[in-house]
ChimeraX commands (.cxc) that place a marker at each C-alpha (Angstrom):
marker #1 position 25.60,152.38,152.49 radius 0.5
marker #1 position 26.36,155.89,151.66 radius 0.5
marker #1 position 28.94,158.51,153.40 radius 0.5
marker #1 position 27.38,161.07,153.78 radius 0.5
marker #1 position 28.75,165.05,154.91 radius 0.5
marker #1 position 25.67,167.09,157.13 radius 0.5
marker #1 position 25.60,170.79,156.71 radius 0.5
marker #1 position 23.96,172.83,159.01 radius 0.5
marker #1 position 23.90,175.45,161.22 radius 0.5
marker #1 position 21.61,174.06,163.95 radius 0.5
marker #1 position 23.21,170.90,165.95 radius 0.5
marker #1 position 19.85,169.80,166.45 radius 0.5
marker #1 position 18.82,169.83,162.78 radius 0.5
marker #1 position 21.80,167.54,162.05 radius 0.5
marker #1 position 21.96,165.35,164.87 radius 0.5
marker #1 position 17.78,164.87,163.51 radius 0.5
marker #1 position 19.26,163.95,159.91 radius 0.5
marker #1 position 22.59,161.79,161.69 radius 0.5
marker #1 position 20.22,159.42,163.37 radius 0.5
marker #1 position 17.71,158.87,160.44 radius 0.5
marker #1 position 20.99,158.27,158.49 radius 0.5
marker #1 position 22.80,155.69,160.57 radius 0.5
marker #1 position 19.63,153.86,162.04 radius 0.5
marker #1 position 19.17,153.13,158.03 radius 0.5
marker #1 position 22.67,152.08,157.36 radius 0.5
marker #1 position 24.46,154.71,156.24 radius 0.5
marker #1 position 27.55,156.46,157.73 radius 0.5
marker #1 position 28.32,160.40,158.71 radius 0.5
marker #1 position 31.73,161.27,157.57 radius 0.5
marker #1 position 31.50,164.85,158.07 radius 0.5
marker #1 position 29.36,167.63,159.58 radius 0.5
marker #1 position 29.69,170.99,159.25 radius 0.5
marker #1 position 28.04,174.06,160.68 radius 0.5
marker #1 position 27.69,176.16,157.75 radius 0.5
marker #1 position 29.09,176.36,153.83 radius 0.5
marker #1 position 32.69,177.75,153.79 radius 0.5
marker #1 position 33.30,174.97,156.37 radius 0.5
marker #1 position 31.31,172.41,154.03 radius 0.5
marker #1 position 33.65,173.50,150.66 radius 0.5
marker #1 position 36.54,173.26,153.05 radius 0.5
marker #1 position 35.67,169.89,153.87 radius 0.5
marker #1 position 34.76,168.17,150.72 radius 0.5
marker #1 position 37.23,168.30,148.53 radius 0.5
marker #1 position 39.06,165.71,151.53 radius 0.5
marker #1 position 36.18,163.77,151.96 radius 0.5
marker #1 position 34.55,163.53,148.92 radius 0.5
marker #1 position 31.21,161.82,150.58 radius 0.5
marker #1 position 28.69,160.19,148.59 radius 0.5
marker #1 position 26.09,162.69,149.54 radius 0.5
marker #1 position 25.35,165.87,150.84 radius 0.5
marker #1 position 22.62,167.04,152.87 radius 0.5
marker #1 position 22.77,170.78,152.70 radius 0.5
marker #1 position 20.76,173.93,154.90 radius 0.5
marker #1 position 19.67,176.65,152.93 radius 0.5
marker #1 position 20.01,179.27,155.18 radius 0.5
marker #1 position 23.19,179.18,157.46 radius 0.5
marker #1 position 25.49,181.96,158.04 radius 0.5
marker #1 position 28.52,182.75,156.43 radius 0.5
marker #1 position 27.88,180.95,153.15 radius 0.5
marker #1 position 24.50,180.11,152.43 radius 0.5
marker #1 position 23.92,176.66,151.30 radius 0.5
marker #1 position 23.06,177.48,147.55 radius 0.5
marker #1 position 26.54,179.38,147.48 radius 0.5
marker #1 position 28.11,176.50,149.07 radius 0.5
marker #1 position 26.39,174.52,146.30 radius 0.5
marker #1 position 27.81,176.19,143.33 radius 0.5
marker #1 position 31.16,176.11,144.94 radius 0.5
marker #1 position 30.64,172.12,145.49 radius 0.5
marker #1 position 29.49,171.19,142.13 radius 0.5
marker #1 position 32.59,173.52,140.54 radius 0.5
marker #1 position 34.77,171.25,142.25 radius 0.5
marker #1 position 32.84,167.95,141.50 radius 0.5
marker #1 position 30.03,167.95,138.71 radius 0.5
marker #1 position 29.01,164.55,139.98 radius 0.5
marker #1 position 28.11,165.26,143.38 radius 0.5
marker #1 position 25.42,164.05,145.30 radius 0.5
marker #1 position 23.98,167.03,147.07 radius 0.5
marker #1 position 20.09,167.09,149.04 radius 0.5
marker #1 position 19.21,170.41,149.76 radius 0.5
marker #1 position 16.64,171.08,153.28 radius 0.5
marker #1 position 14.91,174.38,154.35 radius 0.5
marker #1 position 12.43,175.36,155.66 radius 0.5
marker #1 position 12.11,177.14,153.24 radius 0.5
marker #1 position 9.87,175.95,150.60 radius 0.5
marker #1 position 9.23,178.59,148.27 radius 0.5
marker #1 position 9.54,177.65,144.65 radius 0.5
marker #1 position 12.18,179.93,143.22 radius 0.5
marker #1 position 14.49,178.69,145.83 radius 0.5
marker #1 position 13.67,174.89,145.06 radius 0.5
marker #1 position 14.31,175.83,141.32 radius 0.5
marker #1 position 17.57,177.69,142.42 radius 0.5
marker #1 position 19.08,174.52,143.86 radius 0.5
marker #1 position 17.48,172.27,141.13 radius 0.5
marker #1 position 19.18,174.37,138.75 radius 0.5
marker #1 position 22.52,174.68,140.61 radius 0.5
marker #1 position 23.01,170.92,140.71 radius 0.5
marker #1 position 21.06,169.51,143.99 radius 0.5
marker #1 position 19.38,166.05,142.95 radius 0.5
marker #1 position 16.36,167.03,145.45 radius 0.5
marker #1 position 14.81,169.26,148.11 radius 0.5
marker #1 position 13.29,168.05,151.18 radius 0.5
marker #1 position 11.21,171.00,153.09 radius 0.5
marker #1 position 11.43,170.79,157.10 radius 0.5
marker #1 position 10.34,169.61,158.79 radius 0.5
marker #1 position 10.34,166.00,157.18 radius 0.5
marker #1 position 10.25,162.82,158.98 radius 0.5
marker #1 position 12.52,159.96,158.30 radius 0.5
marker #1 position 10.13,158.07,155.88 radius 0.5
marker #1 position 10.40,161.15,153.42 radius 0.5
marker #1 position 14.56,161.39,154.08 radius 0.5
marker #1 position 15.00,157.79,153.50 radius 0.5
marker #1 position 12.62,157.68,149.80 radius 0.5
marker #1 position 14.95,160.74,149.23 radius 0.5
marker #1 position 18.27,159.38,149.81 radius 0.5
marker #1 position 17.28,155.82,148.15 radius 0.5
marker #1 position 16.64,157.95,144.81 radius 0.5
marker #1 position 19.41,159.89,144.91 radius 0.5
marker #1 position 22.28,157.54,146.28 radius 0.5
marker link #1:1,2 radius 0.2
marker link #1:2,3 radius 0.2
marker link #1:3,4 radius 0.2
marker link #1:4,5 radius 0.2
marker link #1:5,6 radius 0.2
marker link #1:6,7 radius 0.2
marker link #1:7,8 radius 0.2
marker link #1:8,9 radius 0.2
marker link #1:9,10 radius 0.2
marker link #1:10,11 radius 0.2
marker link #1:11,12 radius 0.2
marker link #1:12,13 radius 0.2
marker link #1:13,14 radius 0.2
marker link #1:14,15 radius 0.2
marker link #1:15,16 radius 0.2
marker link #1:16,17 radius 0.2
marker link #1:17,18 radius 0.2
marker link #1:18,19 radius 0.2
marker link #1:19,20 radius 0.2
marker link #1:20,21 radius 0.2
marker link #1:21,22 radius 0.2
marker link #1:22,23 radius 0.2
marker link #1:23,24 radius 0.2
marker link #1:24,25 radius 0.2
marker link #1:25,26 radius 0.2
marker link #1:26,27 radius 0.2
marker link #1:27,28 radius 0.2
marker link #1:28,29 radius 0.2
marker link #1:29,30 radius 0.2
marker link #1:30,31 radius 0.2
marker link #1:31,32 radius 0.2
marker link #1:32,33 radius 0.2
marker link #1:33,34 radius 0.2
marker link #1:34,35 radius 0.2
marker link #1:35,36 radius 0.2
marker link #1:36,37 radius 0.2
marker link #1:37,38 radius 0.2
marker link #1:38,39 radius 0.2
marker link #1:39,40 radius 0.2
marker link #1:40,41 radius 0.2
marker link #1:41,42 radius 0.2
marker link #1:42,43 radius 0.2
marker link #1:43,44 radius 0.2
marker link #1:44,45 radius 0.2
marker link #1:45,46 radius 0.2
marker link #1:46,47 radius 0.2
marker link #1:47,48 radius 0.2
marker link #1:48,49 radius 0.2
marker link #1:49,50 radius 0.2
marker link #1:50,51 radius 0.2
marker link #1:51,52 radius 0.2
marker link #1:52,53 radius 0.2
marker link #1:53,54 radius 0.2
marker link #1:54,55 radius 0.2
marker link #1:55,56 radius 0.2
marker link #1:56,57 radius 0.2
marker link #1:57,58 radius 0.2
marker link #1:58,59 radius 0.2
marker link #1:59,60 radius 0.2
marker link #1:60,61 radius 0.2
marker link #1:61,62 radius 0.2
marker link #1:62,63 radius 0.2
marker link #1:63,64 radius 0.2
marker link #1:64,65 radius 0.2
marker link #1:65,66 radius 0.2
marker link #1:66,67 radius 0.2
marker link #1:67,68 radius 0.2
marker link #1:68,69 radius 0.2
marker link #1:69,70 radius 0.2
marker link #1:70,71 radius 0.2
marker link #1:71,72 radius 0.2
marker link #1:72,73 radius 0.2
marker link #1:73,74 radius 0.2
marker link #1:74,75 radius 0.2
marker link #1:75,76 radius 0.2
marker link #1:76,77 radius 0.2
marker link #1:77,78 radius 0.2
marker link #1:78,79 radius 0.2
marker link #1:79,80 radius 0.2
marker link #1:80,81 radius 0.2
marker link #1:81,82 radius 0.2
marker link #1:82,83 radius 0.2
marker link #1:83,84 radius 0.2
marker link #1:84,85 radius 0.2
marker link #1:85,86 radius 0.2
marker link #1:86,87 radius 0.2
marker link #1:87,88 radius 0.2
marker link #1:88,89 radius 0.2
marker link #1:89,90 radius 0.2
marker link #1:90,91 radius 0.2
marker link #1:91,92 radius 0.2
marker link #1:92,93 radius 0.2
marker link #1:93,94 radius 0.2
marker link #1:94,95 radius 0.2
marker link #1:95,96 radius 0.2
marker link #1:96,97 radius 0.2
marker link #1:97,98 radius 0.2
marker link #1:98,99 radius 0.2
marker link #1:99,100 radius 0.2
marker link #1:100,101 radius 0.2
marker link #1:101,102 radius 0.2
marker link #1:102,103 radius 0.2
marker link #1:103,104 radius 0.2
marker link #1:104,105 radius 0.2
marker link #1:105,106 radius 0.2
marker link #1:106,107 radius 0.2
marker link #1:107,108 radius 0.2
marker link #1:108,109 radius 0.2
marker link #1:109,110 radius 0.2
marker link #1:110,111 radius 0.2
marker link #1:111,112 radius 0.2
marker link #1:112,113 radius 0.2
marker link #1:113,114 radius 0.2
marker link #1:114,115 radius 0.2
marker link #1:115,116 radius 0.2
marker link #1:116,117 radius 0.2
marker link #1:117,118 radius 0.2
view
């Protein structure tokens, strides 16, 4: 069982990625709305894993990213657009993320994600 921090800035997207999460065992610790909350958070928390937006006001998620991995070079961190273009997937592959899951996904795909990466 992982803890796991959300980041998002739709409250439907995460409550989606919540209940795939704790109807397979694992438990939200955090969520946050967008990534200067997120890097606030972390450092606190230090969850197991990440799932992290893309796009989100205030601090995208690949900013948010950097930021994370600065502070821990061993975190866990899933990013999820829906945005699937390549040079962003490469961006976050680059930057640290262990995968990318394009929305929408279904809980199958999350789950095969989060087994390989936690």
């Amino acid at each position: 069982m992982a803890k796991v921090m959300i980041v998002d800035d739709a409250a439907f997207m995460r409550m989606v990625i919540k209940d795939i999460l704790t109807k397979n065992g694992h438990e939200v610790v955090a969520e946050a709305s967008d990534g200067t909350e997120s890097v606030e958070k972390y450092p606190d928390l230090k969850p197991d894993l990440v799932f992290m937006d893309v796009v989100m006001p205030t601090m995208e998620g690949t900013e948010a990213l950097k930021k994370i991995m600065d502070m821990d070079p061993e975190a866990k961190v899933i990013m999820c657009s829906s945005i699937g273009q390549q040079s962003v997937v490469k961006e976050a592959i680059d930057i640290g993320a262990q995968d990318f899951i394009v929305k929408p996904f279904d809980a199958d795909k999350v789950m095969e994600v989060v087994n390989r990466v936690v």
